[in-house]
C-alpha positions as CSV (number, residue, x, y, z in Angstrom):
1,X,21.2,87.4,-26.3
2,X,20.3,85.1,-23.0
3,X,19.3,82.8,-25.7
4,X,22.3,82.2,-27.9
5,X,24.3,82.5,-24.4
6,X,22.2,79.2,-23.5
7,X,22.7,77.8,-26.7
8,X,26.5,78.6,-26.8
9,X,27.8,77.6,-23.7
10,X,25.6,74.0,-23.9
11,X,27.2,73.7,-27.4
12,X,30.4,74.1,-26.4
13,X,30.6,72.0,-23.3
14,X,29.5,69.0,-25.5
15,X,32.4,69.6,-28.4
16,X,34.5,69.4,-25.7
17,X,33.7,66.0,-24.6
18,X,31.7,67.3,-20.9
19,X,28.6,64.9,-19.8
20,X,25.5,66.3,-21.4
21,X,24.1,66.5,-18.0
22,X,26.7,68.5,-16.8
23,X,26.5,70.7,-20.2
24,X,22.7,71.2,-19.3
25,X,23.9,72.4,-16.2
26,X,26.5,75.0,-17.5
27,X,24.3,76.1,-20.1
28,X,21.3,76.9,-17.7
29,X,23.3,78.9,-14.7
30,X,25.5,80.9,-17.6
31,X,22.7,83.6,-18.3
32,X,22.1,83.7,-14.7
33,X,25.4,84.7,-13.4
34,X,26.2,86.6,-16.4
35,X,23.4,88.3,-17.2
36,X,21.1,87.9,-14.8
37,X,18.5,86.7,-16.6
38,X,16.5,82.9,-16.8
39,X,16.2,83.2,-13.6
40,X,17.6,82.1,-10.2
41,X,19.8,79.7,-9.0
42,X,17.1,78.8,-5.8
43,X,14.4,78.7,-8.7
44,X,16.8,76.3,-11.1
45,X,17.0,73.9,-7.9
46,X,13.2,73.9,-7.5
47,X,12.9,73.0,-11.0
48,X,15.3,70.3,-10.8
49,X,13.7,69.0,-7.8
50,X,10.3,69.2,-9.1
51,X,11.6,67.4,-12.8
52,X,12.8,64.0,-10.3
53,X,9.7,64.2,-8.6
54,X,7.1,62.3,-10.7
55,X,5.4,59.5,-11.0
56,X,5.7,58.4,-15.2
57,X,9.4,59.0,-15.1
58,X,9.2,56.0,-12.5
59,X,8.4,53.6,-15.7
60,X,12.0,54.5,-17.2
61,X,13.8,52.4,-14.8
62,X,11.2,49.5,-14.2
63,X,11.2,48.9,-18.0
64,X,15.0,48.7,-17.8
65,X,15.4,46.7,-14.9
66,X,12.5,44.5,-16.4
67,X,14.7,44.1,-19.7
68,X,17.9,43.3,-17.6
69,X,16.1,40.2,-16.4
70,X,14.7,39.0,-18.9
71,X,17.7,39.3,-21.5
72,X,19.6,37.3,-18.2
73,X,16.9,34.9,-18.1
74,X,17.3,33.6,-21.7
75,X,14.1,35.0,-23.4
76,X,15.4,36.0,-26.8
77,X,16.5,32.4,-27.4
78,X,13.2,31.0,-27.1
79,X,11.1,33.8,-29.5
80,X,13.9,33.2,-31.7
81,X,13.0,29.4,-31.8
82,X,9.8,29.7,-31.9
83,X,9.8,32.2,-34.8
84,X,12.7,30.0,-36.5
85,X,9.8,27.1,-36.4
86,X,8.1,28.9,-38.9
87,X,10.0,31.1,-41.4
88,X,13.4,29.5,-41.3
89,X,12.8,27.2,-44.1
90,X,12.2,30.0,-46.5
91,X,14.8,31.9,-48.7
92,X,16.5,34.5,-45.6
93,X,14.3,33.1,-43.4
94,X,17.1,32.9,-40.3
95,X,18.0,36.7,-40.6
96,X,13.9,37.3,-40.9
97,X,13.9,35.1,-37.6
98,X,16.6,37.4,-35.8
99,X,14.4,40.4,-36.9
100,X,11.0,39.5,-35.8
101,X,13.1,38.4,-32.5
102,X,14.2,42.0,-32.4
103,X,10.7,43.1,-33.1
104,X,9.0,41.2,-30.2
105,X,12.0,41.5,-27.8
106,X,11.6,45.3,-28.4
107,X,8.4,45.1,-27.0
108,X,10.3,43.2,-23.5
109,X,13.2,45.7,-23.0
110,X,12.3,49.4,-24.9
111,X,15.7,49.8,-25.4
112,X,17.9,49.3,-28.5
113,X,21.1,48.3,-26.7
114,X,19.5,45.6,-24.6
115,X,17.8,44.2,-27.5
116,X,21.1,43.9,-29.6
117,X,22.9,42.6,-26.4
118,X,20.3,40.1,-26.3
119,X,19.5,39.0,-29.5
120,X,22.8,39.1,-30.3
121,X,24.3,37.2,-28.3
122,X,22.7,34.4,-29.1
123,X,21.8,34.7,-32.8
124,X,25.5,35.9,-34.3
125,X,26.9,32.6,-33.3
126,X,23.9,31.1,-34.6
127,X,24.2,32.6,-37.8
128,X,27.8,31.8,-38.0
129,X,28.0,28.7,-37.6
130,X,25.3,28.4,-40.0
131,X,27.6,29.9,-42.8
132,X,26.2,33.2,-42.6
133,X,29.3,36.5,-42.8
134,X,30.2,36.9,-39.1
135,X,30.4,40.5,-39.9
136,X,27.1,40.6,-42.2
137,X,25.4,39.2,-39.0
138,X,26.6,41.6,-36.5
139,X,25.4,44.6,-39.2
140,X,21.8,43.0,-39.2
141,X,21.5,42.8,-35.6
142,X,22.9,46.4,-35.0
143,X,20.6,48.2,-37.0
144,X,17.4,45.7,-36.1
145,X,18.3,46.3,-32.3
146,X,16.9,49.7,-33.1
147,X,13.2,48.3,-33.3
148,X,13.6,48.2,-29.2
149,X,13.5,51.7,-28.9
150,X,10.2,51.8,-31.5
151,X,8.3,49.0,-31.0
152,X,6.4,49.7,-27.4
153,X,6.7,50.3,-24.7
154,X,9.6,52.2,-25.6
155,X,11.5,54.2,-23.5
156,X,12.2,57.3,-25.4
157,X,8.6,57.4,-26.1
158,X,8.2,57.6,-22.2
159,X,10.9,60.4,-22.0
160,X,9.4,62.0,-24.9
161,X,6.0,61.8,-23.0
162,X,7.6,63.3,-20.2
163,X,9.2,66.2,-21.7
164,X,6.3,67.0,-23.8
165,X,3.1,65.7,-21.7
166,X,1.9,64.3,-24.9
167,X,0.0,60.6,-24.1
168,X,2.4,57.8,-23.5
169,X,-0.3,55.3,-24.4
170,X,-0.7,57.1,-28.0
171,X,2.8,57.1,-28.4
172,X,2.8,54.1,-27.9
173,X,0.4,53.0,-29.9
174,X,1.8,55.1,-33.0
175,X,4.8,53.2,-32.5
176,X,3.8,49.7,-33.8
177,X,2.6,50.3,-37.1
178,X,6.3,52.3,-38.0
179,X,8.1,49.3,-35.8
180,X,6.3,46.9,-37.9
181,X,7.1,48.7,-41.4
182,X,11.0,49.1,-40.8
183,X,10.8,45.1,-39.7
184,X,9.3,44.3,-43.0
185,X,11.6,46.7,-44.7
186,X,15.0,45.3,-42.9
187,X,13.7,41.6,-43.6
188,X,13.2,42.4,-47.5
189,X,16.7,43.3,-48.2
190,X,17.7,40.4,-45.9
191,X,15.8,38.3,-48.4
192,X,17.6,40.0,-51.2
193,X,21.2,39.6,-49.2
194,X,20.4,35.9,-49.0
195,X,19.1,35.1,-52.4
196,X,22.0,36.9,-54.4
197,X,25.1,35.2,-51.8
198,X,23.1,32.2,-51.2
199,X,22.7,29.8,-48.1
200,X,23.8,26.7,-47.3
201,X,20.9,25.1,-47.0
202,X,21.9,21.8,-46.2
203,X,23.8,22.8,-42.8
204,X,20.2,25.2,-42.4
205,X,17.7,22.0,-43.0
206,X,19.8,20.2,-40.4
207,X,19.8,23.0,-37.7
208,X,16.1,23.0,-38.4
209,X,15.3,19.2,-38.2
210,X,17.5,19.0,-34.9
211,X,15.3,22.3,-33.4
212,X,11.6,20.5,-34.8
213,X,12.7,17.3,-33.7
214,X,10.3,17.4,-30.6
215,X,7.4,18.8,-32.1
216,X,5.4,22.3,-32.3
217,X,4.0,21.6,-29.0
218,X,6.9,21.1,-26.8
219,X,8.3,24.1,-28.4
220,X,5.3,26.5,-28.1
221,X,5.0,25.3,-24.3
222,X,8.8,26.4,-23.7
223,X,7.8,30.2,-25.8
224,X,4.5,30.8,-24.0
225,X,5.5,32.7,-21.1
226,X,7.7,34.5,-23.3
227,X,5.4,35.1,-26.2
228,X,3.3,36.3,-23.1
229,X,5.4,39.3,-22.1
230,X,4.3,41.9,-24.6
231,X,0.6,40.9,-24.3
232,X,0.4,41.3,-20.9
233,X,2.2,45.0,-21.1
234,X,0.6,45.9,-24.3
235,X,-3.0,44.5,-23.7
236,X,-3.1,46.1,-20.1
237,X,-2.1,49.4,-21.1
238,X,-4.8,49.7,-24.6
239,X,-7.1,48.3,-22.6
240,X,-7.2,51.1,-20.3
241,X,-6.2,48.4,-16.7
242,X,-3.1,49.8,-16.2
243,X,-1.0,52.8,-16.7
244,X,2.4,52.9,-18.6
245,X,4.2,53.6,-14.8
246,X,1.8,50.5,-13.7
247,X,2.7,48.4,-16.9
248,X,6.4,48.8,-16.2
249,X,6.1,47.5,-12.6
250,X,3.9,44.5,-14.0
251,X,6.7,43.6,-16.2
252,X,9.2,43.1,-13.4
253,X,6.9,41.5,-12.0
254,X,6.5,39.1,-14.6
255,X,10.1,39.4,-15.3
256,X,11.1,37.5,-12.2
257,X,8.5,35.5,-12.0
258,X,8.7,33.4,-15.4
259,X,12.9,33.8,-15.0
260,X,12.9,32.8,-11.6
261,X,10.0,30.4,-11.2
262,X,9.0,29.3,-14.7
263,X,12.5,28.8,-16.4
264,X,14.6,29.0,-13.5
265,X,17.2,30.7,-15.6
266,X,17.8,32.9,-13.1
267,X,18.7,32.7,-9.2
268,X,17.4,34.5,-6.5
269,X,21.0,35.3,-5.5
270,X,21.3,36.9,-9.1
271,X,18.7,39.5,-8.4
272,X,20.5,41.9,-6.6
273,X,23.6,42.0,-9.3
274,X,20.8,42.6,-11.8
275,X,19.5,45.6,-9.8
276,X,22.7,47.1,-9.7
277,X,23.6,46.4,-13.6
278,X,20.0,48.3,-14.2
279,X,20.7,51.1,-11.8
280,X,24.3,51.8,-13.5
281,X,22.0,52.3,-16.7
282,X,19.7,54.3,-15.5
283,X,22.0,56.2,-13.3
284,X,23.3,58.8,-15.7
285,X,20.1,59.2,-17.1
286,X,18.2,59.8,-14.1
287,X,20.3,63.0,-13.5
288,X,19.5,64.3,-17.4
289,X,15.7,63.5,-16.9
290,X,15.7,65.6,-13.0
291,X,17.6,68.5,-14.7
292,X,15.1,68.8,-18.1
293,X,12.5,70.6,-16.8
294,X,15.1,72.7,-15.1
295,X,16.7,73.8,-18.9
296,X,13.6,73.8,-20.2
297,X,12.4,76.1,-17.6
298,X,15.5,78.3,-18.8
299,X,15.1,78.3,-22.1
300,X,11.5,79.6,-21.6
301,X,12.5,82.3,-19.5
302,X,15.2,83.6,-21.8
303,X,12.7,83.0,-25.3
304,X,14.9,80.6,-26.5
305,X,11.8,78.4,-27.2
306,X,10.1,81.2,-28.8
307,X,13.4,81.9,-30.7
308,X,13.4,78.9,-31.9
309,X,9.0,78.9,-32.5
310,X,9.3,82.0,-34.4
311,X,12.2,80.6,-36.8
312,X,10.9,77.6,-38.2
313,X,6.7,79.6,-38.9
314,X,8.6,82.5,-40.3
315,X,11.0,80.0,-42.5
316,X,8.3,77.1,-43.1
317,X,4.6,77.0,-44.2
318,X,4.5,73.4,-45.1
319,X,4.3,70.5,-42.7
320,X,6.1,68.0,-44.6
321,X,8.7,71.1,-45.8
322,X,9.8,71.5,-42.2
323,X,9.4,67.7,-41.3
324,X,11.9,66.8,-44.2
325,X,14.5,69.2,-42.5
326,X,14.0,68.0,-39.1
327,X,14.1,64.8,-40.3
328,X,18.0,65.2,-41.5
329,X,18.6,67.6,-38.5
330,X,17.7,64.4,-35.9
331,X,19.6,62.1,-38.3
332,X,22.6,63.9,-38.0
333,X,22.4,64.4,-34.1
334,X,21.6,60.6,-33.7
335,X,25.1,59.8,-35.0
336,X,26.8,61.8,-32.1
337,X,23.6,62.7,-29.4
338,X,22.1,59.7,-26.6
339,X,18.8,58.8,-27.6
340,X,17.4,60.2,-23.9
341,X,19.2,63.5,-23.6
342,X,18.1,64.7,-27.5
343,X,14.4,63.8,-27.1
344,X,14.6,65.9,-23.5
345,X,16.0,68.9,-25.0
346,X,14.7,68.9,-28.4
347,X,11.0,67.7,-28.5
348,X,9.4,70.8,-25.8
349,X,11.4,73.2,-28.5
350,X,10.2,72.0,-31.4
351,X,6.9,70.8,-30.9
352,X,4.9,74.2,-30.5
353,X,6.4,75.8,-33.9
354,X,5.6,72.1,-35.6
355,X,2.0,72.6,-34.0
356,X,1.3,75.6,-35.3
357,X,2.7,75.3,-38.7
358,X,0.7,71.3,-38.7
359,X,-2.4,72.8,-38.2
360,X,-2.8,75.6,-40.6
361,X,-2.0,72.6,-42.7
362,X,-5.2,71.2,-41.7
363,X,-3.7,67.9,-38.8
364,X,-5.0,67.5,-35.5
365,X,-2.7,68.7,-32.9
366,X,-3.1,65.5,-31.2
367,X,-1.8,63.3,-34.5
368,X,1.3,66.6,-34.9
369,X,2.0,65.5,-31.4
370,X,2.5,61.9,-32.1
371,X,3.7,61.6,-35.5
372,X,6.5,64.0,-34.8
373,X,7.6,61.8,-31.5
374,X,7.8,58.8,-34.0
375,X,10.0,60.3,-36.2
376,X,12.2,61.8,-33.7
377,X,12.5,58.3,-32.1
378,X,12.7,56.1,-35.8
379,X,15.4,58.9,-36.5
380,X,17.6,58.9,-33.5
381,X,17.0,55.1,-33.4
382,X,19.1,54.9,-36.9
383,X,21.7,56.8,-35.0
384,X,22.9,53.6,-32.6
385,X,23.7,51.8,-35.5
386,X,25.7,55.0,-37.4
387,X,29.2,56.1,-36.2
388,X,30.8,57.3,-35.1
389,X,29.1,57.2,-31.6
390,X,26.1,54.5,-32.6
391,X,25.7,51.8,-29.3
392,X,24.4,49.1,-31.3
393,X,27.5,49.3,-33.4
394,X,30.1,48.2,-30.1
395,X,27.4,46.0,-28.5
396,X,27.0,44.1,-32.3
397,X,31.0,44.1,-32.8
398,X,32.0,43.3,-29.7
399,X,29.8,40.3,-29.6
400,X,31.1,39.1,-33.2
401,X,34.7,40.7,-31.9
402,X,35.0,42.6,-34.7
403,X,35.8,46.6,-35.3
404,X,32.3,48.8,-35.2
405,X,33.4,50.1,-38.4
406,X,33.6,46.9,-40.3
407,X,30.1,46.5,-38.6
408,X,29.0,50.0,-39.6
409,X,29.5,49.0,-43.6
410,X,28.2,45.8,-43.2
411,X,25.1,47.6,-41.6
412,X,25.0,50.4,-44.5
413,X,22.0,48.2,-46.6
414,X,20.3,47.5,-43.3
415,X,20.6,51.6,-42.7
416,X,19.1,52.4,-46.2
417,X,16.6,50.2,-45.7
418,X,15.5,51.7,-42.6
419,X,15.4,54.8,-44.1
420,X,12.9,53.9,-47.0
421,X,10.7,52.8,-44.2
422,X,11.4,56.4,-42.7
423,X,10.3,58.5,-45.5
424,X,6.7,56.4,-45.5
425,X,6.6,57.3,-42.0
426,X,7.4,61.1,-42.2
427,X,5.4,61.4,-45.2
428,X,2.3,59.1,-44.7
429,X,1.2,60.2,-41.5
430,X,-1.2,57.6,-41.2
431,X,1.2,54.8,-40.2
432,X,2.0,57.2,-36.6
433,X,-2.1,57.8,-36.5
434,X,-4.4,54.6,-37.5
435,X,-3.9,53.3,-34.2
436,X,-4.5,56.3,-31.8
């Protein structure tokens, strides 16, 4: 009963339009002061408390304030040269250019909103004025802005590292084969999109003369440091130098060093008004992340978790069975649920019962653990480019000032795309596994 009373009273808060934070909050002191039970209110402090006070939730905000600077220091607009170099004389090849952008810049930010802010912003005006559908554009870059929350280092993968204690350096790793699939998958039906409307080529060959007009050299020397980015973060973390937590601070590090010094895109003077910009980010989020381990605590105490545990084995033998239901289950809640705040609640529930019912089906804990944070995160990522409630969908539009709806059916072919590469990620587990 202290369960559904959890359950209830954090369901109903959200219908009602409260701050999930806030709803974590009601939903965790109801069965104390009305049943007495999950605990105390001291003990619900301590928790929260204790849930703030760690040392990998400090990577959450370094990557964002690291992706703040570099979208500000013009970084998307040299991979996307550089990129354009190479495939943009090919049938599609532009949109392809945008997605690989998205791919790489993914790998800068870990977040899907600053990766469509950034790409976007540049490459929808590029597009359009190369002929392409204003609203066709702001579709692509909507759903492919997703990629930054795949592609690592992401930041869900960090929260769901957090909430779960599963590696953040083997989520990370089973995040770039999927990342890489759903860019391949995006970019086909972009081909397809391109040969059946057609191009004009002629305006494209000229754009492309006037960008190759100085040579590979000049231009590769202009992408380096950008190109760099994801090396450094990547290679320091699989090689075992640096932590995730350690990684993130290297990439501010970086950050202001190739926007400040290299490019000199950005001022000195700007530095404090990109602080702020990255601390109103993270600022709601950091009070969801300090109150987690606080309602998780809760819904321990009161067997909610166990609830939960005991439902899915008594309803599922099959791993893939209960996978394909989760799998519509998170698509559904990534239309109208944050990225951050489902991953905190949902992955410590779920992950014991999918465990248990992974093994007797003969997978290593370890790969359940990672495979099922992939598909939570490719799932919810779908979400910021669904309505009604999908980011992506307002960042895209309001860049191409255009309605997120008209966005949202221009993004629909992007979306199904997407979700073929899904179903070879939930069912071919090796693409969340080769690499850990």
């Amino acid at each position: 009963m202290a369960a559904l009373l959890v359950f209830l009273v954090f369901l109903v808060a959200i219908v009602i339009s409260i701050p999930i934070g806030t709803a974590m909050v009601l939903g965790s002191v109801a069965p104390i002061w009305l049943m007495g039970k999950g605990g105390s209110i001291p003990q619900l402090l301590n928790n929260t408390f204790s849930g703030a006070d760690s040392t990998p939730i400090l990577a959450v905000p370094l990557f964002i304030l690291g992706g703040v600077i570099m979208a500000e220091g013009g970084i998307s607009r040299r991979l996307f040269n550089f990129f354009s170099y190479f495939v943009g004389k090919l049938k599609g090849g532009l949109p392809c250019a945008v997605i690989i952008t998205c791919l790489f810049y993914g790998a800068i930010s870990g977040s899907g909103p600053a990766t469509t802010a950034a790409v976007g912003s540049m490459c929808i005006p590029f597009l359009v004025e190369l002929g392409y559908d204003r609203t066709w554009s702001a579709g692509l870059v909507s759903v492919a802005g997703g990629l930054g929350v795949i592609i690592p280092p992401s930041i869900p993968f960090v929260l769901y590292s957090l909430a779960t204690g599963v590696s953040t350096g083997d989520l990370f790793k089973g995040g770039v084969l999927p990342g890489i699939l759903i860019g391949v998958c995006l970019m086909a039906y972009a081909v397809f999109y391109c040969i059946r409307k057609g191009e004009n080529r002629e305006l494209i060959n000229k754009k492309l003369a006037d960008m190759k007009k100085d040579g590979f050299w000049k231009l590769f020397k202009d992408s380096f440091w950008a190109l760099l980015c994801p090396v450094i973060v990547l290679g320091g973390i699989y090689s075992g130098i640096v932590t995730p937590t350690e990684a993130a601070t290297v990439s501010v590090i970086y950050a202001v060093i190739i926007s400040v010094f290299v490019y000199k895109s950005v001022s000195i003077r700007q530095l404090p008004a990109l602080l702020q910009s990255a601390v109103k980010t993270y600022g709601g989020l950091a009070f969801v992340l300090a109150f987690a381990t606080a309602f998780g605590r809760v819904l321990s105490m009161t067997k909610a978790t166990a609830a939960v545990s005991d439902f899915l084995i008594g309803n599922f033998s099959s791993y893939f069975g209960v996978l394909s239901v989760l799998m519509i289950i998170f698509l559904i809640l990534g239309m109208v649920m944050d990225t951050g705040p489902a991953i905190i609640i949902l992955s410590p529930i779920l992950l014991p019962a999918i465990t248990e019912i992974g093994r007797a089906s003969g997978f290593a804990a370890k790969d359940i653990s990672v495979h099922l944070g992939v598909i939570l995160v490719c799932c919810l990522s779908i979400g910021l480019a669904t309505p009604p409630f999908g980011l992506d969908l307002f960042v895209a539009g309001n860049i191409a000032n255009d309605q997120p709806m008209a966005v949202a059916k221009k993004a629909v072919p992007f979306i199904i795309a997407f979700l073929i590469a899904l179903l070879l990620i939930v069912y071919v587990p090796w693409f969340s596994v080769a690499l850990i």
